[in-house]
N, C-alpha and C positions, 0 to 999 in steps of 0.2 A: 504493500500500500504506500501511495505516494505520502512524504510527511513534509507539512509544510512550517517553517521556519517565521516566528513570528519576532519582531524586533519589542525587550523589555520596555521601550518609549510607545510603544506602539499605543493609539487610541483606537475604540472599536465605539458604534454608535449601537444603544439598547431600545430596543422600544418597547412601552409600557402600554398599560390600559390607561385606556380615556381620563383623564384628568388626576392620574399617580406618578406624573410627573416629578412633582416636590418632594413627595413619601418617598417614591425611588431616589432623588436625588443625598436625601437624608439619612437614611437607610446603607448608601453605599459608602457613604464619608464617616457612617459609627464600624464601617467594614475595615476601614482603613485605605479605602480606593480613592484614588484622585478622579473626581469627575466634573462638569462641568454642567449648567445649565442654564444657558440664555435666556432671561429673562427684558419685558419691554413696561413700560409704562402703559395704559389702556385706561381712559375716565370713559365708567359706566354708568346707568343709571339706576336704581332702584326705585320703585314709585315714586315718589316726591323728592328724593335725595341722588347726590353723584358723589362717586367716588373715584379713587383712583384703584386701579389694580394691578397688579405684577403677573403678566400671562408668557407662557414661555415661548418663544422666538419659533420653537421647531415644536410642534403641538404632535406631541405622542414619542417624544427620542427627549435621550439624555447621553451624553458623551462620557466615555467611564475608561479611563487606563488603566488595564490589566497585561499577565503576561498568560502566555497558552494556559497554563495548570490552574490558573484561579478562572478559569468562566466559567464553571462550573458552579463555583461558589456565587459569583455573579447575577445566575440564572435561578440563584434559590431566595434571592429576594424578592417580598410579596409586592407583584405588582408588574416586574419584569415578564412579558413575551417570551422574547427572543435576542439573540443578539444577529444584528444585521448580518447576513451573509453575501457572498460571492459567489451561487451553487449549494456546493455541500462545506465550502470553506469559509470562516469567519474573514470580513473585510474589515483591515485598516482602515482607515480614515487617510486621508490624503495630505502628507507633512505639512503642506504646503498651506492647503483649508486650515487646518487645525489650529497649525502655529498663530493665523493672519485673526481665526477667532477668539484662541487665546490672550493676545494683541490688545484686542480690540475691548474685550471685556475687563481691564486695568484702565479704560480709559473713561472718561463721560459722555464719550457721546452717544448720541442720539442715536437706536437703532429699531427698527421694526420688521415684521415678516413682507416680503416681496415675491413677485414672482420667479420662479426660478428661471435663472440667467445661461443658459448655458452655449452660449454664443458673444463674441463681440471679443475686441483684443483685453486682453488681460494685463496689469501693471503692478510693477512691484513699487511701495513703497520706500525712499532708503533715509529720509530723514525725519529726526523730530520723531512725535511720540508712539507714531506709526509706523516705524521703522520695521521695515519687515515684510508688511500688510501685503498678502496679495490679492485683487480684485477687478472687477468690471466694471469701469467709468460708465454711466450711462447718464441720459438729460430727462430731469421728470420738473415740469413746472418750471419751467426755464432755468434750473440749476444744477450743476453736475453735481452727481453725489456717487459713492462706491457701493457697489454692491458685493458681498461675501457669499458664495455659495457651495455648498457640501455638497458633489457630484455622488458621493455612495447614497444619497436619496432621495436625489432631486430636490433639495428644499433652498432656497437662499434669503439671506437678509439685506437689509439697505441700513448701511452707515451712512450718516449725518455731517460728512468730513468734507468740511469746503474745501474744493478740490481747488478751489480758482485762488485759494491764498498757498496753494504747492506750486512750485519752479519747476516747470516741466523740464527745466536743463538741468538740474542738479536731485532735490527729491525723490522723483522717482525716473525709473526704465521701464521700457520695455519685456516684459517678463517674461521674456526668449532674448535678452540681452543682447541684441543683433540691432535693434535701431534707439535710435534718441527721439524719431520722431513723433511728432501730437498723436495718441492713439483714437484710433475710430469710436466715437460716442452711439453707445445703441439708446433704446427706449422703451423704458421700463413701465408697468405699473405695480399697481398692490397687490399684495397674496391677501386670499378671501379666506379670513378663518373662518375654521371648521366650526359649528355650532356647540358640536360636542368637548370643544376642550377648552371652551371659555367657563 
């Protein structure tokens, strides 16, 4: 049988039941796992009253660092599925996605769910608090803004990162480091949450 080789950094994304999001998320950090969950700002309403809410970024997934021997353990918290596969093989996460959301979640800005992006030139960021980031420039309402997107499941978010105070000569590249020049701007809109994970 083929064995596949899984890297100790490695992140794997888990999906949960309908709104165990938070419970998995808490649950894995009394485990001793590093995981991760994006979470956004949302003012809702209640009959007469508005609040503000914390609804998570990817509605049904939580990002969890494990090495091959602990999914197991993983998959026996209440509330976990499954963990995302590739076939019959558990998929990483994509260095590159992970690191840029990683990134991103130390900083303030502004993020919400989007349509998933999976076209348009891709850029890295290399200066300031961004440094690292990699993403999809696109124009929504007359202003560039990045979009982050996690190809293991289709889902992507929109960071809040005025792109027009970044130097395109210096800040960021090309993210095939082969040109300097202005990358192609696509056009995005909003991802429509699920009713079930608000």
């Amino acid at each position: 049988m083929e064995s596949t080789t899984y890297n100790a950094n490695d992140w794997f994304v888990l999906r949960t039941k309908s709104k165990h999001e938070k419970q998995v998320a808490l649950a894995i950090s009394r485990l001793g796992f590093e995981n991760l969950l994006p979470l956004f700002k949302s003012r809702r309403q209640w009959k007469e009253r508005w609040a503000d809410v914390s609804l998570p970024l990817f509605p049904g997934y939580v990002f969890c660092q494990f090495d091959r021997e602990s999914w197991g353990h993983v998959m026996k918290v209440p509330g976990v599925v499954e963990v995302v596969r590739c076939g019959k093989k558990l998929a990483a996460v994509d260095e590159d996605q992970m690191r840029s959301l990683l990134i991103v979640q130390r900083t303030p800005a502004g993020q919400e769910p989007w349509s998933y992006v999976a076209t348009g030139e891709k850029i890295r960021i290399n200066a300031g608090p961004f440094a690292g980031v990699v993403g999809t420039l696109i124009e929504t309402k007359g202003h560039r803004r990045l979009v982050l997107s996690v190809d293991l499941i289709g889902r992507s978010i929109l960071v809040h990162l005025d792109t027009d105070c970044v130097d395109p000569g210096v800040a960021w590249a090309a993210y095939s480091n082969s040109s300097r020049q202005s990358p192609s701007v696509a056009v995005g809109v909003p991802f429509q949450q699920r009713s079930d994970s608000l």
